[in-house]
N, C-alpha and C positions, 0 to 999 in steps of 0.2 A: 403259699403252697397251692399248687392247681389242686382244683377237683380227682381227678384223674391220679394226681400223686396220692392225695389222702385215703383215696380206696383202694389205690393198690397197698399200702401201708398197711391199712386195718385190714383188711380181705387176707392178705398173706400170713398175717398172724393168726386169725383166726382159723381160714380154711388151708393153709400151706398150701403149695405148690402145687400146682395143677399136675396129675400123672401123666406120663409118657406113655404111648401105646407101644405096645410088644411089635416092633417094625421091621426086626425079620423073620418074624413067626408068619407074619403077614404075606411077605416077600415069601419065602419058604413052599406056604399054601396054593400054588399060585396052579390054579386048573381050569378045566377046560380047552378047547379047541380054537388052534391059530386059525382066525378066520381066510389066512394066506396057504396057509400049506396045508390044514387040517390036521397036523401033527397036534402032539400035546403040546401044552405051553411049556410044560417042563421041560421040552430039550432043547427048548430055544436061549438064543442068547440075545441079553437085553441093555442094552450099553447106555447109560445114564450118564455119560462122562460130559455128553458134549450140550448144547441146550438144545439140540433136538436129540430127541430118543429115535435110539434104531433096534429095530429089531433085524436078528438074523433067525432066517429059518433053516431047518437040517437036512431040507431035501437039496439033494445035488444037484450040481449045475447040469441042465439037458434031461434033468428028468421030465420032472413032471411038467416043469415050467420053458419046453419047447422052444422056440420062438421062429417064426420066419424071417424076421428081420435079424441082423446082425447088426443093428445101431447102437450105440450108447443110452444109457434109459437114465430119464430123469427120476428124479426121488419118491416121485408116486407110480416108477415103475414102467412108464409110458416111453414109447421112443422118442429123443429129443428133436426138434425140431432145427432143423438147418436151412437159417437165412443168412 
């Protein structure tokens, strides 16, 4: 028996199972200011689905976030680059 087996053995008997944090009381609290749009965090929506996280923010297209160009914008927002 490894190392490693026999202290998880005696350690879980002794001290049980390590508690779980309260993870969507967490999620829930979620405040302060999108550094994007300045709204609250809480009317944003947060998409964990894929392995990058996106955030949407609630201001409308042409508001505040104007644009002169009409390009297509890469994922940091920026206009793409056409070679």
């Amino acid at each position: 028996m490894r190392l490693v087996d026999w202290l998880n053995e005696h350690l879980m008997t002794a001290l049980g199972p390590p508690p779980t944090g309260p993870y969507e009381d967490v999620a829930a609290e979620v405040r302060g200011d999108c550094p994007v749009c300045r709204h609250p965090m809480g009317e944003h929506f947060i998409d964990h689905s894929a392995s990058n996280t996106v955030l949407t923010c609630p201001v409308p297209r042409g508001g505040q976030f104007d644009r002169i160009e009409d390009r297509p914008l890469n994922e940091v927002g920026m206009p793409k680059r056409t070679s």
